[in-house]
C-alpha positions in Angstrom: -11.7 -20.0 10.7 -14.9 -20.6 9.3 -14.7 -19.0 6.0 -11.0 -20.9 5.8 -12.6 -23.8 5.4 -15.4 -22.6 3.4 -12.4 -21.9 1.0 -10.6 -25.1 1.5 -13.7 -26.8 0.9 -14.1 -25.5 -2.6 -10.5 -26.3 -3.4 -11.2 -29.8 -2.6 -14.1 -30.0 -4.4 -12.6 -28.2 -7.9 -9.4 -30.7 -7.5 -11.8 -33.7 -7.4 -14.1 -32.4 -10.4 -11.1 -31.3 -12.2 -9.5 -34.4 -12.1 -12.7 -36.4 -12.4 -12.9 -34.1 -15.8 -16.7 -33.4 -14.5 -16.2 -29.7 -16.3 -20.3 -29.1 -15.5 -19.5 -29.4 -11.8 -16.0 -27.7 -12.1 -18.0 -24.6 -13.2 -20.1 -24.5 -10.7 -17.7 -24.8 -7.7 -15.7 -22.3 -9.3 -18.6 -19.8 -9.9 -19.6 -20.5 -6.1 -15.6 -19.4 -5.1 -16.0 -16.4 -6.4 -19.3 -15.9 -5.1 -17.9 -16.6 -1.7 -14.6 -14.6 -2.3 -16.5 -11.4 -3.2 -19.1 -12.0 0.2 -15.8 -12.5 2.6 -14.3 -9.8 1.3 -11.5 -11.3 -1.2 -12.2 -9.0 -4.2 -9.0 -9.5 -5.9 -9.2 -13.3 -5.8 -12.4 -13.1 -7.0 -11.1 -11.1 -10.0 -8.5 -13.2 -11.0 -10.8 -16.4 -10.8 -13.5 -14.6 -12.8 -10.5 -13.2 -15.8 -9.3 -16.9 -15.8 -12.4 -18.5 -16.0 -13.5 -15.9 -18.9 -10.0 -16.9 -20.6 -10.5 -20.5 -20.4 -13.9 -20.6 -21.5 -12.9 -18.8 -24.5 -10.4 -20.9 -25.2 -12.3 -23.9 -25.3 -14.9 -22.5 -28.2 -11.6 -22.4 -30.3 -9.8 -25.6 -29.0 -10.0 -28.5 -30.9 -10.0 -28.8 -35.0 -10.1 -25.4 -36.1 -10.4 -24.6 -39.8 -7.4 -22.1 -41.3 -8.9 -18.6 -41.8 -12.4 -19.5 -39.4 -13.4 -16.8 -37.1 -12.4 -19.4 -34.2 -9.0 -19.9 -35.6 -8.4 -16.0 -36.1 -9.6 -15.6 -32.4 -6.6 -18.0 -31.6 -4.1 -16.4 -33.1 -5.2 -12.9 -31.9 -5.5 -14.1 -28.2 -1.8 -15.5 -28.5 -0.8 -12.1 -30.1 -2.3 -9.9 -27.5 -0.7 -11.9 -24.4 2.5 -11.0 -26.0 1.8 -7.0 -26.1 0.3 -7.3 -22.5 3.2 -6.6 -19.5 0.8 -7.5 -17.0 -3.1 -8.2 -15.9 -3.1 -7.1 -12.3 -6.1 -6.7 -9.9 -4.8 -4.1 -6.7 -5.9 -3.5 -2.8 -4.8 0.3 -3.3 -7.6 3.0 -2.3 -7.4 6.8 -2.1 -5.7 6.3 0.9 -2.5 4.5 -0.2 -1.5 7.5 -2.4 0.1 10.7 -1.4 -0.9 13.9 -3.4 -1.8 17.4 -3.0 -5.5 18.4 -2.8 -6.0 19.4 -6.5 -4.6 15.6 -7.7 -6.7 14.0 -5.1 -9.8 15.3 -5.3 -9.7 15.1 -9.1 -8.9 10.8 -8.7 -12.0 10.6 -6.5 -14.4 12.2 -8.7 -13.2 10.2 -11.9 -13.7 7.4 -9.1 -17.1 8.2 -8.1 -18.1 9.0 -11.8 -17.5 5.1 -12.3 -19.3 4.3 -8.7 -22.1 6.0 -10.1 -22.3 5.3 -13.3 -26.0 4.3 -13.6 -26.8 8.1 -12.5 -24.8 9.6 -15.1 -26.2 7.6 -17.6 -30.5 7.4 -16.1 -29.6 11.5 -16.7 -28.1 11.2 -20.0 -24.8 12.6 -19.1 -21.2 11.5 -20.5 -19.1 9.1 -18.1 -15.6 10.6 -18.2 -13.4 7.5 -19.5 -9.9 8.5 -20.7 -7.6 9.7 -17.9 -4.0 11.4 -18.7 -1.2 11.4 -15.8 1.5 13.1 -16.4 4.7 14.7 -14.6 8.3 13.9 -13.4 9.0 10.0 -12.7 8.1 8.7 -9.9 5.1 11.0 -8.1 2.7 8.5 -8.0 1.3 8.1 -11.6 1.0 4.1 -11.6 0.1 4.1 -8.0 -2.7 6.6 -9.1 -3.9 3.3 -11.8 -3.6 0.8 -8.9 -5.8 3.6 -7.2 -8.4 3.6 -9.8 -8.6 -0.3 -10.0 -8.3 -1.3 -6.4 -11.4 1.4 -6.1 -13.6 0.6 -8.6 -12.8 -3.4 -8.1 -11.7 -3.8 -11.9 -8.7 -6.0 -13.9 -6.3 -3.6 -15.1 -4.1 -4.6 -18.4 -0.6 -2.5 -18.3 0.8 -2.2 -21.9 4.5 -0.5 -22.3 3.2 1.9 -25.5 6.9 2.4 -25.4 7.9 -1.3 -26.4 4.8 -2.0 -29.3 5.8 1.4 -31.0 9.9 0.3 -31.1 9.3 -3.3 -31.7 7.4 -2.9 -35.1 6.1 0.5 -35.6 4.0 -1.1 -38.9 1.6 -2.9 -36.5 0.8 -0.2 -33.8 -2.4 0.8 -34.8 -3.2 -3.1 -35.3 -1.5 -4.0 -32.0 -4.0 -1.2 -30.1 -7.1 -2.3 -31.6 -7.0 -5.6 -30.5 -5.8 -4.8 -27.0 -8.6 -2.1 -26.7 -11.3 -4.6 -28.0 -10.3 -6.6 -25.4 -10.7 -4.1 -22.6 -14.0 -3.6 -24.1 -15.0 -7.6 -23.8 -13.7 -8.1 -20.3 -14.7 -4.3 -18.8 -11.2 -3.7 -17.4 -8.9 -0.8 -17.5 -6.4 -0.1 -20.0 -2.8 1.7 -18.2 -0.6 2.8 -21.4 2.4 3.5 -20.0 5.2 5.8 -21.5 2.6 7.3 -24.2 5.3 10.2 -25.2 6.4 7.4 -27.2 4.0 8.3 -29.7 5.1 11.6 -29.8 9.3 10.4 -30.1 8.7 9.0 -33.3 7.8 12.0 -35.0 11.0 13.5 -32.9 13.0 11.0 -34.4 12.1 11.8 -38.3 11.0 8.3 -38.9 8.2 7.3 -41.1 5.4 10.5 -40.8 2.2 8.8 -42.3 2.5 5.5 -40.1 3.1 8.2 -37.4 0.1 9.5 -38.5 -2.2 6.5 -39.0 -1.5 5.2 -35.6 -2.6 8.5 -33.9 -6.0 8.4 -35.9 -6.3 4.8 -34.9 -5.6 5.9 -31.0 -8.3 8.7 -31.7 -10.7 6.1 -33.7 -10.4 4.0 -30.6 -11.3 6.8 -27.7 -14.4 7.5 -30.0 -15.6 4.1 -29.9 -14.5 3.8 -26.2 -17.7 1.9 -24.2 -18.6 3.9 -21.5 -17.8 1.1 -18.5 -14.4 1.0 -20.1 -11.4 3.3 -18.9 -8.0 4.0 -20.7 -5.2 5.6 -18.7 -2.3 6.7 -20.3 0.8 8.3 -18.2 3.8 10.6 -19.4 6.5 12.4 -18.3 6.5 14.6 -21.2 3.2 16.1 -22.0 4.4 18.4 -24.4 5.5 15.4 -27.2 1.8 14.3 -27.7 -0.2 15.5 -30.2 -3.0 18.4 -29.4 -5.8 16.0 -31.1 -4.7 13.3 -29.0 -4.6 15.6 -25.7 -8.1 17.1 -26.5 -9.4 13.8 -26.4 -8.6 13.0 -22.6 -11.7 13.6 -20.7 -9.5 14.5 -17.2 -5.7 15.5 -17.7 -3.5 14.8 -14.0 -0.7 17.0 -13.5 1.3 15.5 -10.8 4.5 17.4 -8.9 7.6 16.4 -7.1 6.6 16.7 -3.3 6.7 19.5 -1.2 7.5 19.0 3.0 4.1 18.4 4.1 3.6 16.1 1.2 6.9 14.4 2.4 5.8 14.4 5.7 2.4 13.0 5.4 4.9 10.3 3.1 6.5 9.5 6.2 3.7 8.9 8.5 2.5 6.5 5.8 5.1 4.3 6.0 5.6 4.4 9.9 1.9 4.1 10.1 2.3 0.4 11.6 4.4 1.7 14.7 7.0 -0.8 14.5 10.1 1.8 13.6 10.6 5.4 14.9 13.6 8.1 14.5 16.8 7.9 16.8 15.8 11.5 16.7 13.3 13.5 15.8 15.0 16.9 15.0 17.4 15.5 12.3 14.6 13.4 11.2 12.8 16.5 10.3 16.4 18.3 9.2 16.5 15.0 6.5 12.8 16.0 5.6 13.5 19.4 4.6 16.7 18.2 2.3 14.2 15.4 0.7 12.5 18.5 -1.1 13.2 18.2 -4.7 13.2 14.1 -4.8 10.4 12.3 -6.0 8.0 10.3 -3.8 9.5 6.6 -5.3 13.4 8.1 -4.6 12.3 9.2 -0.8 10.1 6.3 0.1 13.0 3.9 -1.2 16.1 5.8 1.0 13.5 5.6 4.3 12.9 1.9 3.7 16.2 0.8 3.1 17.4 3.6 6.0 15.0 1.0 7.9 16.4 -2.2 6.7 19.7 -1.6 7.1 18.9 0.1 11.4 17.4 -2.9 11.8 19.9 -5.4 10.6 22.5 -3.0 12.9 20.2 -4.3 16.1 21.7 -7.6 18.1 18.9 -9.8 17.8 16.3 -8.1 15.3 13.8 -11.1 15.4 13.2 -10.9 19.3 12.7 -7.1 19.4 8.9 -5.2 18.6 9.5 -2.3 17.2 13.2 -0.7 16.0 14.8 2.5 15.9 15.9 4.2 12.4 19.4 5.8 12.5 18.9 9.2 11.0 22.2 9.5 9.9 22.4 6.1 8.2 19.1 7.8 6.5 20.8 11.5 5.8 23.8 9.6 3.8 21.0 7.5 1.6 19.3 10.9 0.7 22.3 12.7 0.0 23.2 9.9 -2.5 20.2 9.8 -4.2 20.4 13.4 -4.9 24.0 13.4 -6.0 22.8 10.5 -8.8 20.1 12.1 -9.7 21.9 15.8 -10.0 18.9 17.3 -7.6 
């Protein structure tokens, strides 16, 4: 109750300076939120208040009267341009123990985590901080929840970019469009998530123009080289085999992810039951239904069992007064059985 007030305290105090337009004591109050937000615990609110505040400041050294062509003026323009490239800025509560994987995947996401825990050993020693992370493998196994892994972890602002839509939009300024999103990263020391980056490797598929091709891979490779250690790009596929071998070698740690097997599925399960609140009508056809999930991804079995949820407990007479529900199994085995007649498994 205590630290709610704390909390509403500042929010009183940065309405008053705000609209008082005392900006020296609107600072402060603001820097002391954050302060307070990281000491009770409320990272992600913290992060968004510091990315906002680093936005607005650096808005204000270009607001006003700006000269055509001045460095303040350019900055302008290139912050407008890069908002429009940028899907989403997203801070995440996800740890190593949101995401489902076999050993191999998840041991190989903590120790790219702890390289970045630890980066002040790696670099009193000398040694390279691994920095450029490929995922790759069918839709849906956990490849973005791995990047909400990798933030919520290591407590850092991730910018998602669809490669996919800057390459098909205008192919001319790709290599433009990456530097300025990557020199970003580098100011504000948060991850870069490149999302669909076969897309790079579908325009030389599709015959078009081979030397812009080209020029925006060396730009791509340019910008790994130049990479500052703090920062991290990662870049998910589901087809590995379009990208170019320069571009591959330059991945410090390459993720192969897999559809799940039954214990994956299982351990699945018991993550999304881990509250208690919903059981199985029946345990043996709930593990029959688990045995005919192989060969669906994680997102296509997670989505059957919570909408197999959702609809048991919408089927109960008075859903609101009861504590915990039971899932019909069979409304659960039709779900699956759809999902792998639309998806030909």
């Amino acid at each position: 109750m205590r630290e709610e007030m704390a909390q509403l305290d500042y929010i009183k105090d940065i309405a008053k300076y705000g609209l008082e337009n005392d900006q020296e004591r609107l600072l402060s109050v603001l820097n002391e939120l954050i302060e307070h937000s990281k000491k009770t615990k409320k990272l992600n609110f913290a992060i968004q208040l510091q990315s906002i505040l680093k936005d607005a400041l650096r808005f204000q050294k270009t607001n006003g009267l700006t000269k055509v062509g001045s460095e303040a003026y350019l900055n302008r323009i290139e912050d407008k341009e890069i908002s429009e490239l940028i899907l989403e800025k997203i801070t995440s509560d996800y740890t190593l123990n949101n995401i489902i994987a076999n050993e191999k995947v998840y041991n190989e996401l903590k120790f790219f985590i702890e390289e970045h825990q630890k980066i002040d050993v790696l670099q009193q020693f000398g040694l390279p901080v691994s920095n450029k992370l490929l995922l790759y493998g069918p839709s849906g196994c956990g490849k973005t929840l791995a990047s909400y892994v990798i933030a919520g972890e290591l407590e850092k602002m991730m910018v998602v970019i669809n490669l996919g839509a800057i390459v098909s939009s205008k192919l001319g300024e790709t290599s433009k469009n990456l530097s300025k999103i990557f020199k970003k990263a580098a100011i504000e020391d948060c991850i870069v998530f490149l999302d669909e980056f076969d897309s790079l490797g579908k325009i030389r598929d599709y015959s078009q123009d081979h030397g812009e091709m080209k020029r925006v891979v060396n730009t791509i490779l340019q910008l790994f080289d130049y990479l500052p250690q703090s920062s991290i790009v990662i870049a998910a596929t589901n087809q590995k085999d379009m990208l170019d071998e320069a571009l591959l070698r330059r991945f410090d740690n390459i993720i192969a992810f897999q559809l799940p097997n039954e214990t994956d599925i299982k351990k699945l399960i018991d993550l999304v039951l881990q509250n208690g609140n919903f059981k199985f009508d029946n345990k043996t056809a709930a593990n029959r239904i688990i045995k005919q999930c192989v060969g669906l991804s994680y997102y296509s079995i997670q989505k059957t069992l919570i909408t197999a949820i959702k609809r048991s407990l919408f089927a109960t007479k008075e859903p609101q007064k009861i504590l915990f529900a039971k899932i019909g199994t069979s409304i659960w085995q039709k779900l699956v059985e759809t999902e792998k007649q639309s998806l030909n498994v």
